[in-house]
N, C-alpha and C positions, 0 to 999 in steps of 0.2 A: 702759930705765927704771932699772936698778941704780944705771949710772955717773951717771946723772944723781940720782938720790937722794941718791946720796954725794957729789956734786956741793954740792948742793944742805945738805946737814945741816953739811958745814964753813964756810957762810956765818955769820958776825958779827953776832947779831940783838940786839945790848946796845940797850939804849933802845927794845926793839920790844915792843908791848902785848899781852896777848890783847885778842880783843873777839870776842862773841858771835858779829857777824854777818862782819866783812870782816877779823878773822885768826882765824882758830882751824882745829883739826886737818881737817876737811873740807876747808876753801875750798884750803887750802895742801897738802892730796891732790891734788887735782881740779886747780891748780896745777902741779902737777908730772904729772902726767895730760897735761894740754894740751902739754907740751913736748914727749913723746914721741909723741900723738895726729899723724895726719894733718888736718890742717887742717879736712876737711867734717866728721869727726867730734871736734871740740874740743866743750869743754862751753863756752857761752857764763856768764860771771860776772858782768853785768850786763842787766840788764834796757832800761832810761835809760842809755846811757856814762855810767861816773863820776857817775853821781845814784840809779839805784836798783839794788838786786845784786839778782841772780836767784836768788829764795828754793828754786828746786828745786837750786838749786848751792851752797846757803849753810848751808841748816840738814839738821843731821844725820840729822831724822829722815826727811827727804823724799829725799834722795839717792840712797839706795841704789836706791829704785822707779826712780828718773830716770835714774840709770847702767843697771840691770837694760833698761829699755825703749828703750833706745840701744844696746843688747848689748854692752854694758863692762864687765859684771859678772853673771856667772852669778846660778844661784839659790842662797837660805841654803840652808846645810847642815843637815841634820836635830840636835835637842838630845842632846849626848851625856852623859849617866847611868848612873847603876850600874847598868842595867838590861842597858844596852848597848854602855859603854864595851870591851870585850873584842873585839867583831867589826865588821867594814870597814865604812866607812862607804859608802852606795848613792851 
């Protein structure tokens, strides 16, 4: 996943947009997710080909649940504070 990241961050994106749904920092994880993913576990990016994108892979705030329940992404970590910044994290 490394080599492909760096792979991937020295590509030439002049003229490339953001946009909420089909560029932004999620879809273009997930992205690069699927290249190193074996095939049965890719996250699908469309819903319709090329007509509708798949909103558990598109917006931010559904993602995480959607990698979590695919087992591609552990659980959040606990909030760290002054409370308890000083000792390891469980």
């Amino acid at each position: 996943m490394l080599r492909e990241a760096l792979r991937l961050s020295s590509v030439n994106r002049e003229g490339e947009f953001y946009h909420t749904v089909t560029n932004n920092c999620t879809n273009n994880l997930l992205i690069l997710m699927n290249r190193v993913l074996p095939e049965k576990q890719r996250i699908r990016m469309w819903t319709i080909p090329y007509m509708v994108y798949n909103v558990r892979a598109t917006m931010p705030v559904v993602v995480p649940g959607y990698l979590q329940g695919k087992g591609l992404l552990g659980p959040e970590l606990g909030t760290i504070d002054a409370s308890n910044y000083k000792r390891p994290l469980d």
